[in-house]
N, C-alpha and C positions, 0 to 999 in steps of 0.2 A: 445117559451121560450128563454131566452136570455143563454148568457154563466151559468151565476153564477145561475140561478134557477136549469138550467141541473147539474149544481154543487151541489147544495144541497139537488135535489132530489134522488139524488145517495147514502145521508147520511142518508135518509129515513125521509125529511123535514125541514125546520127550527129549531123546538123546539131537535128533535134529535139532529143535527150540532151543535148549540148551548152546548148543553149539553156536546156535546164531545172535545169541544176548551175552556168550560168555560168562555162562553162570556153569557150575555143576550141575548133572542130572536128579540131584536131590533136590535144587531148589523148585526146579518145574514139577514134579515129584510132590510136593509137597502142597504147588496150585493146585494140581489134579484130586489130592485128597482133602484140601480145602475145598474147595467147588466154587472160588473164585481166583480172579489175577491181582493182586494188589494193583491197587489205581496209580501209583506210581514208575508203572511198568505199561499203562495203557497207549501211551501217545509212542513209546519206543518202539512196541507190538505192531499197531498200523504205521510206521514209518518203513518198517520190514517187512508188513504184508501189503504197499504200495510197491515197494521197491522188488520184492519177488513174485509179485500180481495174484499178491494173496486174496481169494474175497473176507477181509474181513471189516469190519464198519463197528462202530464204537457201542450202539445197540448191543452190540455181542455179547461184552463185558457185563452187563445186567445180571445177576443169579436165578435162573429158572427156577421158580415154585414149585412146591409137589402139588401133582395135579386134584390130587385129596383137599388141598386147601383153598384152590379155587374158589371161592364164594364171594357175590353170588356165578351164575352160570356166565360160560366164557360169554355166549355172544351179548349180552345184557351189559360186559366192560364196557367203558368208555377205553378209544382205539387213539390212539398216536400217529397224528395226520404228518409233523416235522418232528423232528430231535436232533439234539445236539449238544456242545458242551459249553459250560461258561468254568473260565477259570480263576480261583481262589485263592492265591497265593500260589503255592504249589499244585493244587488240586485242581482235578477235574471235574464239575460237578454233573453227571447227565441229567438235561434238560428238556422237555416235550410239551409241543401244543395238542390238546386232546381234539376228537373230533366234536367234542362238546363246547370248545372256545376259550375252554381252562391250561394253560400255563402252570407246569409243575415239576418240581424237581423229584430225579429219583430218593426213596430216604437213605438208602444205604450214602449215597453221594454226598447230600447233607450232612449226614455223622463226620464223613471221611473229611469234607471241605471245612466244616464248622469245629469238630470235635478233633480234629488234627490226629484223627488217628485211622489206619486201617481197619478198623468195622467196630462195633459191637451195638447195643441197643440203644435206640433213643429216650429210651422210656426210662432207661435206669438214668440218664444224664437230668431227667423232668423230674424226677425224683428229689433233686435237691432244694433241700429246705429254704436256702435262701432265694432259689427262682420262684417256686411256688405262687407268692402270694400274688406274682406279677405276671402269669400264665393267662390268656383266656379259657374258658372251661372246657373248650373241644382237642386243647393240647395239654389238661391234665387226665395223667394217667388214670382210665378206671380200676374197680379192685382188681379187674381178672387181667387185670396189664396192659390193657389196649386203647389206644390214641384217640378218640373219634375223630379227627381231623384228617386220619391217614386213609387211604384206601388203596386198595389193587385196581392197576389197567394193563390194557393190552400194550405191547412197545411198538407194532406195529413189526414187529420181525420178519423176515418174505421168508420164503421154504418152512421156516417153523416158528410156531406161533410161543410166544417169551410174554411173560409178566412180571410186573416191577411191582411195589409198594411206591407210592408219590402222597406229594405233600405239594400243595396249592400253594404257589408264590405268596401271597396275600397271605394265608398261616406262616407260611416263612420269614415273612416281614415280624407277623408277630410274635416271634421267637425270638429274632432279634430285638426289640425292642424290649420284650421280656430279660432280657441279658442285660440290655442298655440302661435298664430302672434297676435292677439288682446289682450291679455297676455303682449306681450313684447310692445307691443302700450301702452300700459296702464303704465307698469314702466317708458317709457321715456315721459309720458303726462308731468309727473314735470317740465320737461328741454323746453318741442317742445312743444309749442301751434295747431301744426298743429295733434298732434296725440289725439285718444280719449280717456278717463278713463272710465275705466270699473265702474259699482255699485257695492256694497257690494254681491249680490246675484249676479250678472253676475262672480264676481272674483275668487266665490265662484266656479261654474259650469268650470271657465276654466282653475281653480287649478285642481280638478275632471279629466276634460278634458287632460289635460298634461301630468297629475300621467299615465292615461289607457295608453297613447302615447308612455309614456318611458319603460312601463312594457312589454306592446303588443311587443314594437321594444325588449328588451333582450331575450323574448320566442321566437318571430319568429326567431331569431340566432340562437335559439339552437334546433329550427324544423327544421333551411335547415340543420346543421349540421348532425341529429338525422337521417334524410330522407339522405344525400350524403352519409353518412357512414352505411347505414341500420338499423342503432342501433333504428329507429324508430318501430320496428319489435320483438323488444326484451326489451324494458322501458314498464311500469306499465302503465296502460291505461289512466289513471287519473295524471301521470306523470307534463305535460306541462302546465296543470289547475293551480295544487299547487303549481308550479312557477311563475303561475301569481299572484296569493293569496299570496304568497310570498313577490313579489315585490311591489306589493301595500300596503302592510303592514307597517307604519311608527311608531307607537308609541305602541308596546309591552314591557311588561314586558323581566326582563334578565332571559333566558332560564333556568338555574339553580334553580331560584327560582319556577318556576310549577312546577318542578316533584312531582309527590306527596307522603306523609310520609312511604305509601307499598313497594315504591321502594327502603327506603335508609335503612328500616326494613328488609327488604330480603336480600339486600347487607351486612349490621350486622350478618346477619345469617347466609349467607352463607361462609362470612368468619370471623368469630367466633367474630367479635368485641364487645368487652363488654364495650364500652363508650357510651354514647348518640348519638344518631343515629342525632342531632343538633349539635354538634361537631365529623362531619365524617375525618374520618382520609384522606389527599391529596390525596390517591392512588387510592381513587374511584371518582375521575375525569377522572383516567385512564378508567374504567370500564364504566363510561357513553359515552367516547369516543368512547370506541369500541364494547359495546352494542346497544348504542340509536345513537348515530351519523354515526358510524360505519356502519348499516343496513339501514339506511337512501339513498336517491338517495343522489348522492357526491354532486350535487351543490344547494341542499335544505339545507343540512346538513353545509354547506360553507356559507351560504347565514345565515343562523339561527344563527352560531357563530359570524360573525362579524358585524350584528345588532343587538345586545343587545338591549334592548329597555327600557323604564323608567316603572318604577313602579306605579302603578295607585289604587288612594287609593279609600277605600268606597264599595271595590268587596273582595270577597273570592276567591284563587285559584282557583278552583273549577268555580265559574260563570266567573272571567277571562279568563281563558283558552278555556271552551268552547264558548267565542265568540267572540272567535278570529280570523281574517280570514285565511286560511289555514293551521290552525294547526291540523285540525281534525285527520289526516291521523300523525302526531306527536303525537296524543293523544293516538290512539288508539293502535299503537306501545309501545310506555310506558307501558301501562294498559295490551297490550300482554305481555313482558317480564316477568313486576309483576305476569301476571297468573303462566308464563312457570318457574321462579323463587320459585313461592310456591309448584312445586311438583318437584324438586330437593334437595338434601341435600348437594350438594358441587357446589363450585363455574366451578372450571374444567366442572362438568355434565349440567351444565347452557350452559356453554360454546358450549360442543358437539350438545344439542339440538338446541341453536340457529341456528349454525353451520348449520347442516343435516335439518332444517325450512327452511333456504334460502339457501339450495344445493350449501352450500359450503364445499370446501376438508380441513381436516387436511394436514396438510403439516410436518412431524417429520425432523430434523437436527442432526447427527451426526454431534459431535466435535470430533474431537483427539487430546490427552495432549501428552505429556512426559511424561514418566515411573518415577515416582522417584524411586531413590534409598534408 
């Protein structure tokens, strides 16, 4: 059985699967004779095999090697001690620390993340002329097709043993960088005859390419930062993700406009406004400051204020918001307040619960005036 059959026998067949994604029985039909899940369908699959206490874990989704290709012998792999995913725009890329100390992405994940497409070869994409000249020699293609940068390891699968092809973060970086110089080739093609012009679809992958470049570079600052100062011991776990989901994000809506109508109703309420909750009075600017931004990591919250983003028509708040990349963890804060907001009756007791939720102190100030006379 290939990946995606062991996938959907776990849902109790096709015609069940089906059933439960609302798709016809041809499209699951069609995973099985593939021998993978499109990666687009990964996160929605373990949402439903949490939800009907499916064992399924994201490892899964990998395509199992024929065991003829193997080489060299299984127990000589280097083994997959953590995994997991980093996301890419839409993409999921799976992710593994080896038991060697190596950090590596799987390659099909790669293609998918990078190459904006559901699979095909990496090597035909190295292939092009204008990246070439900007490749290191271990990520150009030899004659017989093969990468020397790539290799096979174990994924660390439990009940059965699963092999991926990976590519070493540090090779990945120099792929991107490889894009990011054939990028700058391509804008001075106008001027220099001697440089090369990318195609529509190459320009496309090393825009892509550039955005992951700049984003990765401002997280990794604020990992060694997080790591020199220990504060990496004490940040939210999912922390340095939604910083990247952050900074890959270029064309959202302006923060103000998603909140949704519960929370500006609860803020009326709590502090007695009796106008349209569409014409809120300035001072609950303040209140979103120091409830929703306030409680926020400081340079999410920094990061969300001064890219405002454009308004995108044809969607409802609502299907905006949720797909959005990294907003999730801003959604769900929202929609907490709004709860913690409908079982209080003053704004002050809003206040306290927030407060004593993320163990923070009140602080009281004494003033002293002059007596009057």
């Amino acid at each position: 059985m290939n990946s995606a059959e062991k996938i959907i026998d776990r849902f109790g067949g096709q015609s069940a699967l089906a059933g439960l994604i609302g798709k016809r029985q041809s499209t699951v039909g069609y995973w099985a004779k593939k021998g993978t899940v499109p990666v687009s369908w990964h996160g929605k699959l373990l949402e439903i095999a949490k939800n009907q206490a499916i064992d399924l874990q994201p490892v899964d989704f990998i395509p199992i090697d024929d065991e003829k290709n193997l080489l060299p012998a299984e127990s000589s792999l280097p083994k997959a001690t953590h995994w997991g995913e980093l996301t890419i725009g839409e993409k999921e890329i799976p992710c593994y620390v080896l038991n060697t100390g190596d950090r590596v992405f799987s390659l099909k994940g790669v293609v998918v993340g990078l190459m904006g497409t559901d699979g095909g070869q990496l090597v035909e994409y190295l292939k092009v002329r204008a990246l070439q000249p900007h490749l290191p020699s271990d990520l150009l293609p030899a004659e017989n097709g093969e990468i020397p940068a790539l290799f096979k390891f174990d994924t660390g699968g439990e009940g059965f043993t699963k092999y991926a092809v990976g590519i070493k973060i540090e090779r990945f970086n120099e792929l991107l960088r490889a894009y990011s110089s054939a990028l700058l080739d391509h804008h001075l093609s106008a001027h220099d005859s001697t440089k090369i012009a990318l195609t529509d679809r190459q320009l496309q992958i090393a825009t892509t390419a550039v955005r992951f470049l700049q984003a990765s570079s401002d997280v990794g600052l604020v990992a060694l930062v997080d790591e020199a100062t220990g504060y990496q011991y004490e940040r939210a776990e999912d922390a340095l993700r939604i910083k990247l989901k952050l900074y890959l994000e270029e064309d959202m809506r302006k923060w103000e406009k998603t909140f949704p109508d519960p929370l500006w109703n609860e803020f009326g309420r709590l502090t007695n406004w009796k106008g349209s909750v569409h014409h809120r009075p300035k001072y609950w600017g303040k209140l979103v400051m120091e409830l929703i931004y306030g409680y926020l990591d400081a340079d999410v919250a920094k990061w969300l204020k001064e890219n405002a983003p454009k308004p995108i028509r044809g969607q409802s708040y609502h299907q905006w918001l949720s797909g959005q990349y990294g907003l999730k963890k801003l959604t769900e804060h929202i929609w907490m307040v709004i709860g913690m907001a409908s079982a209080c009756q003053t704004m002050p007791e809003l206040r306290q619960r927030m407060a004593e939720r993320y163990g923070r102190t009140q602080v009281q100030m004494t003033l002293y005036l002059p007596v009057q006379h």
